[in-house]
DOFI-902184 format. One record per residue (C-alpha): chain; x, y, z; residue number from 1. Coordinates in nm, 2 decimals. Layout:
BEGIN
{r "A"; {X; Y; Z}; NUM}
...
end
This chain:
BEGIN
{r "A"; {-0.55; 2.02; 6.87}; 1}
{r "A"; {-0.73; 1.67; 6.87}; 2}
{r "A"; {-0.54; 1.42; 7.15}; 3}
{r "A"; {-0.72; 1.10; 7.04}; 4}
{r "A"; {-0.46; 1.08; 6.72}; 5}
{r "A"; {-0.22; 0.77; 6.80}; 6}
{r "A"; {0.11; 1.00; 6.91}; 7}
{r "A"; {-0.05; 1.11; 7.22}; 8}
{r "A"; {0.06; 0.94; 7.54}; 9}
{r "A"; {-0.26; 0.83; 7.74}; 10}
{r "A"; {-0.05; 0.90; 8.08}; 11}
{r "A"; {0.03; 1.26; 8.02}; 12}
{r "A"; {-0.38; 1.35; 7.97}; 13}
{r "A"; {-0.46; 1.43; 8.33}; 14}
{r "A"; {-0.06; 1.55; 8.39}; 15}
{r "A"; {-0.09; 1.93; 8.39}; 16}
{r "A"; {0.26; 2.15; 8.28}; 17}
{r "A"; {0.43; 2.27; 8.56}; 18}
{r "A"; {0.30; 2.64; 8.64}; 19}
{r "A"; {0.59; 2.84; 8.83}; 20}
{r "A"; {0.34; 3.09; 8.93}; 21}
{r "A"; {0.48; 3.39; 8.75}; 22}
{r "A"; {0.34; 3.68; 8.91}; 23}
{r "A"; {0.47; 4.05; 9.05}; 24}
{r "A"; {0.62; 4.04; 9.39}; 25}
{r "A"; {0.84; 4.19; 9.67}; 26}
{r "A"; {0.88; 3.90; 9.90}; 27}
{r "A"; {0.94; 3.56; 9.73}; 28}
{r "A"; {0.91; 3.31; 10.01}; 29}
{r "A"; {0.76; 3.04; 9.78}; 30}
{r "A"; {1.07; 2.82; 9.67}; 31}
{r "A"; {1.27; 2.78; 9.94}; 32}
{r "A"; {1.59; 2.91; 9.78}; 33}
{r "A"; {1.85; 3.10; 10.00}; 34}
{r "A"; {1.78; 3.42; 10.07}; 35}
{r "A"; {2.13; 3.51; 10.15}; 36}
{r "A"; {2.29; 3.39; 9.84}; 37}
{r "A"; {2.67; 3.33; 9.80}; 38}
{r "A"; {2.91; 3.59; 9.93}; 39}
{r "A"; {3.13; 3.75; 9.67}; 40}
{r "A"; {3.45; 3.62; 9.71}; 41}
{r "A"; {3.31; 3.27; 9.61}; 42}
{r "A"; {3.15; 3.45; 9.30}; 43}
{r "A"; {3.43; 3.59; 9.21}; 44}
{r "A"; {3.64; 3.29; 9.23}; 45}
{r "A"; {3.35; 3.06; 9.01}; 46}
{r "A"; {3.39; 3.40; 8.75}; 47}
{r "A"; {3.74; 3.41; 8.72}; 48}
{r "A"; {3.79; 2.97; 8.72}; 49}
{r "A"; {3.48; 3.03; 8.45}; 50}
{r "A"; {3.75; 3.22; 8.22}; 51}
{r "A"; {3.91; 2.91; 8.11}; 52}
{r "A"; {3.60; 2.65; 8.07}; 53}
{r "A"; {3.64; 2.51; 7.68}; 54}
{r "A"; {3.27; 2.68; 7.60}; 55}
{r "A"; {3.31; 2.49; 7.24}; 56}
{r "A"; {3.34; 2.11; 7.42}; 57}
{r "A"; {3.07; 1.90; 7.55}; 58}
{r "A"; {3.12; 1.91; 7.95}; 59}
{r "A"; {3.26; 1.62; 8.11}; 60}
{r "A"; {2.99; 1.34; 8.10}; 61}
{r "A"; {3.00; 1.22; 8.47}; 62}
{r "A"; {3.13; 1.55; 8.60}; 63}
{r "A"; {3.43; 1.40; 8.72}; 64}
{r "A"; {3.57; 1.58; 8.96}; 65}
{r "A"; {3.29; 1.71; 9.16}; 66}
{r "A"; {3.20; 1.35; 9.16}; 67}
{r "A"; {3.53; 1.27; 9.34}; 68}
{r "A"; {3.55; 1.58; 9.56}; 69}
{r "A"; {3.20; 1.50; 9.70}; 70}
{r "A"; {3.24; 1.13; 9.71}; 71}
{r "A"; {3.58; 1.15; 9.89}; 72}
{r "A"; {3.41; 1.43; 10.19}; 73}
{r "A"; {3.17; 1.15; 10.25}; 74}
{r "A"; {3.43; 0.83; 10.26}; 75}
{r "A"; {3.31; 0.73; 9.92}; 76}
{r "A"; {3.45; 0.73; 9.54}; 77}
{r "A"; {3.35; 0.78; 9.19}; 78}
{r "A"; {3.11; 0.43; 9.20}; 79}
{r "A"; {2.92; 0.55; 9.46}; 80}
{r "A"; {2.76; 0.90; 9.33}; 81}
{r "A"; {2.58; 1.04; 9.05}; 82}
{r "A"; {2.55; 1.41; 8.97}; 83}
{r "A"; {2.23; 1.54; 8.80}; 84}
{r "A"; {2.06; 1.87; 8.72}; 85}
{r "A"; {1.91; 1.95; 9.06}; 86}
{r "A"; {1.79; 1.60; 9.27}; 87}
{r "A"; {1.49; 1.64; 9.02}; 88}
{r "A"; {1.64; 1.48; 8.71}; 89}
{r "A"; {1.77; 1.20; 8.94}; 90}
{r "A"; {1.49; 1.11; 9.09}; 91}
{r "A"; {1.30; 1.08; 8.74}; 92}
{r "A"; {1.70; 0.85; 8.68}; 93}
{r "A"; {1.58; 0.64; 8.95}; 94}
{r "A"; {1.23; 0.56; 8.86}; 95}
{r "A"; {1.35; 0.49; 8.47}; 96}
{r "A"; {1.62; 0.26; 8.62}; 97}
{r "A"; {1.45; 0.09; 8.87}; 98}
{r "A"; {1.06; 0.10; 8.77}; 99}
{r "A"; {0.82; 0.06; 8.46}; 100}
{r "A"; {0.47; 0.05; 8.33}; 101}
{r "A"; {0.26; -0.14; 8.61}; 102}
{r "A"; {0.51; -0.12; 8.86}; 103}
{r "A"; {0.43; 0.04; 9.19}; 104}
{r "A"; {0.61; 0.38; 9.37}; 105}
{r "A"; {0.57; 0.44; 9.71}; 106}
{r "A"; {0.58; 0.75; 9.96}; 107}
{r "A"; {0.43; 0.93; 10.16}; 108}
{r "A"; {0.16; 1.22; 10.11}; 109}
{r "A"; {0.20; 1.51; 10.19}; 110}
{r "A"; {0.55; 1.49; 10.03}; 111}
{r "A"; {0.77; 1.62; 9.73}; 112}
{r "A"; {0.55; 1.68; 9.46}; 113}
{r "A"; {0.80; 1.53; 9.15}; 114}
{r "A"; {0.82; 1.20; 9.31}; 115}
{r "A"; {0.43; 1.15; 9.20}; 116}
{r "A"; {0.50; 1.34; 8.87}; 117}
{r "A"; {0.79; 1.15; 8.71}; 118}
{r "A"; {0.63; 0.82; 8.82}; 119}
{r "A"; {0.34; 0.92; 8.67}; 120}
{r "A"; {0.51; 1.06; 8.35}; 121}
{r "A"; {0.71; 0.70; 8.37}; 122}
{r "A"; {0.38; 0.52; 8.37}; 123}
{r "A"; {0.44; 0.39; 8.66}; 124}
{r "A"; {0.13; 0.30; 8.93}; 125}
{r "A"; {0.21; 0.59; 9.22}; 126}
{r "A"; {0.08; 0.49; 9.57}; 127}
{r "A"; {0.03; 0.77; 9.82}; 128}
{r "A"; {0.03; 0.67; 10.23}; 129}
{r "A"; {-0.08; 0.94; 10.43}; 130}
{r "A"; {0.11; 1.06; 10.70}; 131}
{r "A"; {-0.01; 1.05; 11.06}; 132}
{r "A"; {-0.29; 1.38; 11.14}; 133}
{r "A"; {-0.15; 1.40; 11.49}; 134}
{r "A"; {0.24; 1.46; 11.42}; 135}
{r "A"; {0.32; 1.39; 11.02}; 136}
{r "A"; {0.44; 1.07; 11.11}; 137}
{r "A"; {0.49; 0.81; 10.86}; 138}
{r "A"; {0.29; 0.52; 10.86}; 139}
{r "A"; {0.54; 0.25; 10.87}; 140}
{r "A"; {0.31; -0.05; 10.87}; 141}
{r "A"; {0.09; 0.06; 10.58}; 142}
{r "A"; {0.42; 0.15; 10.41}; 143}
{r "A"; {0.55; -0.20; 10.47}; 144}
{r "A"; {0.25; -0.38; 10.35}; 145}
{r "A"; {0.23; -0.19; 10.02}; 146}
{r "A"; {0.62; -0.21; 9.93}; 147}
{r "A"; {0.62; -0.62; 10.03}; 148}
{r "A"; {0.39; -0.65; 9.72}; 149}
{r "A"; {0.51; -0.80; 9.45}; 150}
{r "A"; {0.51; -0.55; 9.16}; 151}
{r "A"; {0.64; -0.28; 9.38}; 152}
{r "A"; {0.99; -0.13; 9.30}; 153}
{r "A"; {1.09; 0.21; 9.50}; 154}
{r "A"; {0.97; 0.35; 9.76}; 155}
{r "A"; {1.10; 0.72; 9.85}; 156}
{r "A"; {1.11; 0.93; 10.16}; 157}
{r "A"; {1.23; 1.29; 10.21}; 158}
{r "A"; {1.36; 1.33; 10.52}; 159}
{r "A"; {1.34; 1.56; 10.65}; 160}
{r "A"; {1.00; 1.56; 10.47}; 161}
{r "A"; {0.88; 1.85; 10.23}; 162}
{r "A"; {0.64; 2.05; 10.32}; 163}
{r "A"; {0.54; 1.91; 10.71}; 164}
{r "A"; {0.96; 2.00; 10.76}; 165}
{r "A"; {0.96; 1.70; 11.03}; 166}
{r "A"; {1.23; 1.42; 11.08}; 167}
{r "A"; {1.05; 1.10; 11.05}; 168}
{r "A"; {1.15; 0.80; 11.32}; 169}
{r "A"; {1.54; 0.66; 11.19}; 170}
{r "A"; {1.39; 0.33; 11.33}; 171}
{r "A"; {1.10; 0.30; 11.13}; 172}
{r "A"; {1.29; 0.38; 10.79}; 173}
{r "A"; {1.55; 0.13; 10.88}; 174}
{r "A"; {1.29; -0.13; 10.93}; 175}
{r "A"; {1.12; -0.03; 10.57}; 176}
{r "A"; {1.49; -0.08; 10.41}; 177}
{r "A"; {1.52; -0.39; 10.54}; 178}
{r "A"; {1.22; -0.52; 10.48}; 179}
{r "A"; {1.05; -0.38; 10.22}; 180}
{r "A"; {1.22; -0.54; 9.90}; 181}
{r "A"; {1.24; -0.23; 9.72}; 182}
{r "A"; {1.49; 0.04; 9.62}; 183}
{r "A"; {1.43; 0.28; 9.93}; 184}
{r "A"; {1.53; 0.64; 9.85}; 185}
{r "A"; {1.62; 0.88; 10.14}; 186}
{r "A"; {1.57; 1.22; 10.00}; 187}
{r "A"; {1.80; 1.45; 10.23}; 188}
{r "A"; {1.73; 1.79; 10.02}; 189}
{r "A"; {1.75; 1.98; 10.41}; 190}
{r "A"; {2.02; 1.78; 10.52}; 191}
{r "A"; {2.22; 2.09; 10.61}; 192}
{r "A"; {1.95; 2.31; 10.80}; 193}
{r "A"; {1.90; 1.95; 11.02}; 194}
{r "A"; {2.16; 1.75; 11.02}; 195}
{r "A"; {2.05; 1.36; 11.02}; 196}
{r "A"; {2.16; 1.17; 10.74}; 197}
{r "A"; {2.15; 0.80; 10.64}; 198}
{r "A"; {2.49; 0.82; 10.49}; 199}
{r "A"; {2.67; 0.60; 10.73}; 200}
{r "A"; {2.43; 0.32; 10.60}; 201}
{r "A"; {2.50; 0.27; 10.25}; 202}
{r "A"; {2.76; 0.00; 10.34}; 203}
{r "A"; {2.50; -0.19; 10.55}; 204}
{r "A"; {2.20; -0.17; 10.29}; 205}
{r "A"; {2.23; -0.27; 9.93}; 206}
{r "A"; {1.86; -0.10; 9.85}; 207}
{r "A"; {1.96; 0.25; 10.02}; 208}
{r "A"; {2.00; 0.61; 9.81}; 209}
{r "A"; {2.05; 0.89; 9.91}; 210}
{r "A"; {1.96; 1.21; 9.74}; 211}
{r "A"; {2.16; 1.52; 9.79}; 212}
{r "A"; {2.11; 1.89; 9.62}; 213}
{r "A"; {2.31; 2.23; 9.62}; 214}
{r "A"; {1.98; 2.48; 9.51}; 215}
{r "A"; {1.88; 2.49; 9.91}; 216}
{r "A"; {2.20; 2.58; 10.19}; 217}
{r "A"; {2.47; 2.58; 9.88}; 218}
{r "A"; {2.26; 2.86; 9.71}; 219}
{r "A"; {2.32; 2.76; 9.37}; 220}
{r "A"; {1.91; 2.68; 9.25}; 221}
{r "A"; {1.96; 2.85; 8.95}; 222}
{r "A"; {2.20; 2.60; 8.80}; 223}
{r "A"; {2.03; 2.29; 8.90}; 224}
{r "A"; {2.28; 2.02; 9.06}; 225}
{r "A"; {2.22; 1.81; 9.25}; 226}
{r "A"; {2.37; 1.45; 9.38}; 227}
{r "A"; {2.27; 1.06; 9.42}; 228}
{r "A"; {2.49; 0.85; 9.69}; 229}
{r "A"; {2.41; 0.42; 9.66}; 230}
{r "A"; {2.69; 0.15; 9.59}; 231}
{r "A"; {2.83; 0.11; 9.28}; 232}
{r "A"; {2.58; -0.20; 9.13}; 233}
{r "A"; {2.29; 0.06; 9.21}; 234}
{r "A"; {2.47; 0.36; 9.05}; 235}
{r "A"; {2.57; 0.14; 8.70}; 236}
{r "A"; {2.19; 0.09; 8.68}; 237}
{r "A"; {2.15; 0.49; 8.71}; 238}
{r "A"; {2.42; 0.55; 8.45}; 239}
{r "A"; {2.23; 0.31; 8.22}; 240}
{r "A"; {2.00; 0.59; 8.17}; 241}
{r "A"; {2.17; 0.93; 8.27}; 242}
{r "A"; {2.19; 1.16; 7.99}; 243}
{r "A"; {2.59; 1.15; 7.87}; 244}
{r "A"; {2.62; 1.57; 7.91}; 245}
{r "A"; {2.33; 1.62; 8.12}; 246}
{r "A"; {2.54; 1.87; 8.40}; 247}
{r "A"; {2.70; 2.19; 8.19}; 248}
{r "A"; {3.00; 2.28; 8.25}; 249}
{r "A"; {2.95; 2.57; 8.44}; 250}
{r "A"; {2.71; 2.43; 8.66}; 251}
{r "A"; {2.98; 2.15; 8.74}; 252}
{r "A"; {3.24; 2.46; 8.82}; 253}
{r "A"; {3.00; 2.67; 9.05}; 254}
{r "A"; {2.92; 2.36; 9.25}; 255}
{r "A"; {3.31; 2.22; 9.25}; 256}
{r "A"; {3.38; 2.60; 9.41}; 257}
{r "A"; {3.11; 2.61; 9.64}; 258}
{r "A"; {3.13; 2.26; 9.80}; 259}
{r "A"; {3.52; 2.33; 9.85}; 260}
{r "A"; {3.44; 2.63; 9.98}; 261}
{r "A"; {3.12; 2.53; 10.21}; 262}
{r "A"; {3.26; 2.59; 10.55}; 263}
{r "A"; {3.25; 2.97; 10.47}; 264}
{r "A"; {2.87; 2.90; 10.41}; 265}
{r "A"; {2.77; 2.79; 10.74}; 266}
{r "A"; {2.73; 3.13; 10.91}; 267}
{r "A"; {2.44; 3.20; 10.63}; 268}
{r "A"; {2.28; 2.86; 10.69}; 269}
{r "A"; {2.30; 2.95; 11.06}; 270}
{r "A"; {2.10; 3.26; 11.02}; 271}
{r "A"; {1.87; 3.09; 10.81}; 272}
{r "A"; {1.80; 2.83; 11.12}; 273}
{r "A"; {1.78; 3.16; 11.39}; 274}
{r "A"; {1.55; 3.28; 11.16}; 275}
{r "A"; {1.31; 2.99; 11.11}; 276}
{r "A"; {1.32; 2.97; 11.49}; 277}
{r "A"; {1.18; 3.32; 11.47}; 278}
{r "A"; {0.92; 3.30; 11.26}; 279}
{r "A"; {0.79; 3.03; 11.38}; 280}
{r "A"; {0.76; 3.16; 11.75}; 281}
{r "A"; {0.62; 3.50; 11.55}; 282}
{r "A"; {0.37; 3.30; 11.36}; 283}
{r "A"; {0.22; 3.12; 11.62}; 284}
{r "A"; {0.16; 3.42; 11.81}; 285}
{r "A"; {-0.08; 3.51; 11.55}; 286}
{r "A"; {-0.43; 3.29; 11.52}; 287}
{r "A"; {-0.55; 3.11; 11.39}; 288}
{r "A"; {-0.25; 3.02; 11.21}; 289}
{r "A"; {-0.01; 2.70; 11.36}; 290}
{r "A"; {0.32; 2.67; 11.26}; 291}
{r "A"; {0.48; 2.35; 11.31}; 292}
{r "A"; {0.83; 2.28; 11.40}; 293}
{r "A"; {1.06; 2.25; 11.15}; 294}
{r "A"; {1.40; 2.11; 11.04}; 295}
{r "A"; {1.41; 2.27; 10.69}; 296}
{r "A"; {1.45; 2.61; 10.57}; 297}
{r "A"; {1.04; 2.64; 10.50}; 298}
{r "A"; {0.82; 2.71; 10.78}; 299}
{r "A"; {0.47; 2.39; 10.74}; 300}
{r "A"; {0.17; 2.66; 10.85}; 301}
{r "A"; {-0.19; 2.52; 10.90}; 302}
{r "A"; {-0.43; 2.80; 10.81}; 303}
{r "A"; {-0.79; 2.67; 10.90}; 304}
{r "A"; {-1.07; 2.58; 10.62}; 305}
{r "A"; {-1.04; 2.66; 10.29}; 306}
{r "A"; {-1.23; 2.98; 10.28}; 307}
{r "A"; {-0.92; 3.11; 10.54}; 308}
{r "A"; {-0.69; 3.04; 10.37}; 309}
{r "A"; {-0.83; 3.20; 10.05}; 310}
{r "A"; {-0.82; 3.48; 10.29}; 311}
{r "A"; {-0.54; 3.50; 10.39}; 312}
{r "A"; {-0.34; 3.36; 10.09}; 313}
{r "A"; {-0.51; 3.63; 9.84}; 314}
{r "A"; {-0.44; 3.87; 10.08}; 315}
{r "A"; {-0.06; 3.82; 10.07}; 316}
{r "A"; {-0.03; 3.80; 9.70}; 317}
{r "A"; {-0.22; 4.10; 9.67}; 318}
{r "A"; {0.13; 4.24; 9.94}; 319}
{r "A"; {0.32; 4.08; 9.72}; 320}
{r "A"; {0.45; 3.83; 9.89}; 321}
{r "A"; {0.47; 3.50; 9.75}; 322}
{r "A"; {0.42; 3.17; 9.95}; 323}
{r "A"; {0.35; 2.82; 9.88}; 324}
{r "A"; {-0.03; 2.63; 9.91}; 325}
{r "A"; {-0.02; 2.28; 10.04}; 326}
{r "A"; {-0.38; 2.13; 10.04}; 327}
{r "A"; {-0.34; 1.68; 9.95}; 328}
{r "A"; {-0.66; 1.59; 10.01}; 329}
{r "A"; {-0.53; 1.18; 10.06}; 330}
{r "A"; {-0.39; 1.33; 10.34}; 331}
{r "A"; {-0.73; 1.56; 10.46}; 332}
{r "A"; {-1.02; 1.67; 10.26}; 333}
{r "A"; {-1.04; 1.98; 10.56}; 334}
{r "A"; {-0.68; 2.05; 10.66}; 335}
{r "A"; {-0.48; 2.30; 10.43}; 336}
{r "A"; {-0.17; 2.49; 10.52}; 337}
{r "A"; {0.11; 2.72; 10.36}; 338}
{r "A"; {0.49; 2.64; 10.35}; 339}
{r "A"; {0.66; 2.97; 10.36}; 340}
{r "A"; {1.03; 2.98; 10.32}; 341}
{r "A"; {1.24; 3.16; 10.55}; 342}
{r "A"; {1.36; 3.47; 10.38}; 343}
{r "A"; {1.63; 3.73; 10.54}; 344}
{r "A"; {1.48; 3.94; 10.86}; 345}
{r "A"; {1.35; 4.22; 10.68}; 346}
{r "A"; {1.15; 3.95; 10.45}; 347}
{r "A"; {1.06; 3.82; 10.73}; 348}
{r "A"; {0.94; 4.10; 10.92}; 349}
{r "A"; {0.70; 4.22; 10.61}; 350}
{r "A"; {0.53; 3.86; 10.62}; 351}
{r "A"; {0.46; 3.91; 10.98}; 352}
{r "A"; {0.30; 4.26; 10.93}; 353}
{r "A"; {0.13; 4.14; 10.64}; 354}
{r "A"; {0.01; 3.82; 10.84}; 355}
{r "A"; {-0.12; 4.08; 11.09}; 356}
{r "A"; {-0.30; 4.32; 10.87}; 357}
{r "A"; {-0.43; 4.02; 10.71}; 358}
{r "A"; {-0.52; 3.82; 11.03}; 359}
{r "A"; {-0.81; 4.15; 11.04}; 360}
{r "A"; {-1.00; 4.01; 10.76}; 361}
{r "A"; {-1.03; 3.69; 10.89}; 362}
{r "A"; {-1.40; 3.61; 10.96}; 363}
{r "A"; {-1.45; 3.57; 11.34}; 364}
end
């Protein structure tokens, strides 16, 4: 297939498809998903409301009432919140609303991989600031002085930030809302394994978003919602672009019962949290591996130089047991780590094995 003919977009040629990493395994701690999945009694009640969904109509086109069920937990309404598929598809929303060719994107690095992709995919310039080596700190100056430029647009911040799993300083992102220019997104994807949010904000800041998702403590990854919070001009700008169906029907149900039901939900996100606490006390007791503290449900796990984590890496695929790689080499050209989800305790109690048996092959 020749890519010189005129049809091909010059952005996509150094964009690679996504690769889920398809492989045989017993532990999947890649993904952080919830290992404990919904009980059955909410199940059952999403299979038996399913029974009268109108499979022949479109679904409704701004999923209505989950809109206004979330909006009104929060103190907010309908103009103040976006539903997507997964906080993925928003975030692409964001950057077709609010950027465009030449334009600049900001974050951080190491962060959440599909803000660089759908800028990039946008044609949009993406500019990475590496965190701080000592503690994953964002570097609010540097931050500051790229976002104050004139043909910058958005700049986005997980937070707590994917993969490091630290809170960054609430201080330092209110001073790059207010002074930055730009659209600043606040990417809470962990907001339920921490507990900070920037909610209570959006009435002071007229350049704040916040982005929400149910496939991490609500358990529902496999049906991709997710959720955008801003004032209502911000959230017209969004619906500008939004696909008219984009959330099925379904999906819109599931999430409806499990967000009235999330109370029930909090004992499982509370093992989750004992858990991580865990394993990362069970980790570090195992060189030359360091895991970090986290407020996520992912352990951040600095391995050593390259050739150990090859090591140990192959060595737990070959277990199988699947975890994440995280090498950014604007962050560190020597510095590479895993982010391993937390799974149940008997998932977790293989890895730990495994990280034993494997910490034998490790070259002195």
């Amino acid at each position: 297939m020749r890519k010189d003919q005129k049809f091909y977009r010059n952005v996509l040629k150094e964009l690679k498809p996504y690769d889920p990493h398809e492989v045989p395994y017993k532990v999947k701690l890649n993904a952080n998903e919830n290992p404990y999945g919904l009980p059955e009694d909410i199940i059952k009640e999403i299979l038996s409301k399913a029974k009268n969904l109108e499979y022949s109509r479109y679904p409704n086109a701004n999923s209505v009432k989950l809109s206004e069920t979330v909006a009104s937990f929060w103190g907010l309404n309908r103009s103040n919140i976006v539903i997507g598929n997964g906080s993925d598809e928003l975030i692409d929303y964001l950057i077709k609303a609010f950027s465009e060719k030449g334009r600049r994107i900001i974050t951080s690095v190491p962060s959440f991989a599909m803000y660089k992709i759908y800028s990039l995919i946008n044609d949009a310039n993406f500019v990475e600031i590496p965190l701080e080596q000592n503690n994953f700190s964002l570097n609010k100056d540097k931050i500051l002085e790229e976002a104050k430029r004139e043909d910058s647009s958005i700049v986005f911040i997980a937070y707590p930030n994917s993969p490091t799993g630290n809170y960054f300083d609430e201080y330092e992102i209110i001073k790059i809302i207010e002074e930055s220019g730009c659209l600043v997104v606040v990417d809470e994807a962990y907001y339920e394994f921490g507990g900070k949010t920037f909610i209570p904000l959006l009435s002071r800041y007229n350049n704040l978003v916040i982005l929400r998702t149910f496939s991490k403590a609500f358990s529902l990854a496999s049906l991709r919602v997710g959720y955008l919070l801003s004032n209502s001009e911000i959230i017209n700008e969004v619906r500008k672009v939004k696909s008219p169906f984009n959330v099925n029907s379904f999906s819109q149900l599931a999430a409806q019962v499990v967000f009235e039901n999330k109370d029930i939900l909090k004992e499982r996100i509370n093992k989750i949290i004992e858990e991580r606490e865990r394993l990362t006390v069970r980790i570090n007791k195992i060189p030359p591996l360091k895991a970090y503290p986290s407020q996520t449900n992912f352990v951040f796990v600095e391995v050593g130089p390259k050739e150990k984590l090859d090591l140990v890496y192959n060595w737990l695929i070959e277990q199988g047991i699947l975890v994440q790689i995280i090498y950014e080499p604007t962050f560190s050209t020597s510095r590479y780590f895993l982010r391993i989800t937390v799974g149940n305790e008997e998932e977790n109690d293989i890895l730990i094995e495994e990280l034993k048996d494997g910490q034998k092959h490790l070259p002195k």
